[in-house]
N, C-alpha and C positions, 0 to 999 in steps of 0.2 A: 631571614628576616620574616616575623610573622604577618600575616596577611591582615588587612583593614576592612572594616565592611565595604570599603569603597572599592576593595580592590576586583568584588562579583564580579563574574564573567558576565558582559553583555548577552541580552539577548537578540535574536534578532528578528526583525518585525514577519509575518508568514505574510507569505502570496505565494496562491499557486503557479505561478508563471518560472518559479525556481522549481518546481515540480518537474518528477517523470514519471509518467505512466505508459506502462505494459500493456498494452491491449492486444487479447489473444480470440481467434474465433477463425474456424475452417472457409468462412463464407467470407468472401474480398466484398461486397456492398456494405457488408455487416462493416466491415473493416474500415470502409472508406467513409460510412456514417460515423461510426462512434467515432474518428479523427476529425471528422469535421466538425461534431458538437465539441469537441475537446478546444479545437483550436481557437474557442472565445477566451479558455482560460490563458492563452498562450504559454502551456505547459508543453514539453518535449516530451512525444512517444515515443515508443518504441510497439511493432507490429510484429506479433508471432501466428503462424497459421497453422500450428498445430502444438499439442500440450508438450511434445519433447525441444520442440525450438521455443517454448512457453520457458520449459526449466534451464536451458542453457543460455539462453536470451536475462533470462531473474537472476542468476547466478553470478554471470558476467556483468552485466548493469546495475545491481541494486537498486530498482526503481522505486517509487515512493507510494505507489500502488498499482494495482493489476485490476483489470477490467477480463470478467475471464468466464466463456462459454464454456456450458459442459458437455453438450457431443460433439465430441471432434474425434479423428483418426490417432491412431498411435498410442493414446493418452488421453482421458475423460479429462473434464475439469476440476474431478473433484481429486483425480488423483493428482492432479498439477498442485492442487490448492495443498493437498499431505506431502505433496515435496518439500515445497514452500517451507509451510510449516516444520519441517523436517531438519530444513537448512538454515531455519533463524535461529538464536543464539538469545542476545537480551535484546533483540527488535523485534518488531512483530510489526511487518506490513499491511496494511489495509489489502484486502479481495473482495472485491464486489465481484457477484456471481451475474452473469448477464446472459439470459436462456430463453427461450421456448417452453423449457417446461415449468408450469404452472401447479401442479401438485404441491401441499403441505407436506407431503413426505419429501419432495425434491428438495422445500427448503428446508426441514430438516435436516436430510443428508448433507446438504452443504456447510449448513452453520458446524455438524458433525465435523466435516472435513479441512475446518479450518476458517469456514467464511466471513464476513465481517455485515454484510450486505447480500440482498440480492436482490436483481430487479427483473421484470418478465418484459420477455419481446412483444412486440416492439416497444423501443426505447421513447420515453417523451425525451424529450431535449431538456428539459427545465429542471426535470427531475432527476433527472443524471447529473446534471450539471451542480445541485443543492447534494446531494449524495456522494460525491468525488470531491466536492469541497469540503464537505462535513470532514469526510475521511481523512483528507488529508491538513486537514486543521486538528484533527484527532494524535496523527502520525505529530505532526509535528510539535505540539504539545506535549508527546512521550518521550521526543527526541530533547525537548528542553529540561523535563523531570530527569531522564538520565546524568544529563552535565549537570546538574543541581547537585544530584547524589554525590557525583563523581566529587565534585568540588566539595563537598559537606565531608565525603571520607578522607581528601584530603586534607580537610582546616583539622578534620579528628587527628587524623596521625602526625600533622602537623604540631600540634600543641601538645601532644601526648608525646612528642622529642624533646618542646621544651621544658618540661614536667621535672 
């Protein structure tokens, strides 16, 4: 039976409280700050302490974005950020880069490695908070253009059966 306009998939409304985010960083205050600014959004983290429990932590979860230092042990952050990268398909998660280092070449190399974002330590609260939203209003805005397509190539193949 062919589809009616009315039959569009809903959309559904964004808040970040349906959200999860990855938050990775060697330093446990760092960890225990950036969860407490988060938990105005009442979004659900997840905590990694180093960039290898960073990529098997992202892997397993598919979070909706990652908050993500780049010295750490085992694994920089920029190489977490090229796994990442590495491992998306037609998604592309927001990474906000969240550091100490302050160099224009640091943020270069991160936007290089995949980044979306980057903010220098110490964190303001506000502006984290307007930048994790941004993102993940961005994310999920891509996530609703995808089932548009999806649907759009279906009403195509659809109608080109009843042809």
């Amino acid at each position: 039976m062919p589809s009616t306009p009315d039959d569009k998939p809903e959309t559904v409304p964004f808040t970040p409280a349906d959200s999860t985010i990855l938050v990775v960083d060697d330093n446990e205050p760092n960890l225990e700050l950036l969860q407490a600014y988060l938990a105005e959004l009442k979004c659900r983290t997840l905590l990694a302490r180093d960039g290898a429990e960073a990529v098997e932590l992202f892997r397993r979860e598919s979070p909706d974005l990652v908050l993500l230092d780049i010295m750490m042990p085992r694994m920089s952050g920029f190489q977490v950020c090229e796994a990442i990268r590495a491992d998306e398909h037609d998604t592309r998660t927001p990474v906000i880069m969240v550091t100490a280092l302050n160099q224009v070449a640091d943020v270069e190399r991160a936007l290089e490695a995949g980044a979306d974002d980057f903010l220098t330590k110490p964190v303001d609260r506000l502006e984290l908070l307007v930048r994790v939203q941004s993102q993940l209003k961005i994310h999920h805005l891509r996530q609703e253009l995808r089932v548009a397509r999806a649907e759009v190539a279906r009403l195509r193949d659809e109608s080109a059966q009843d042809s």
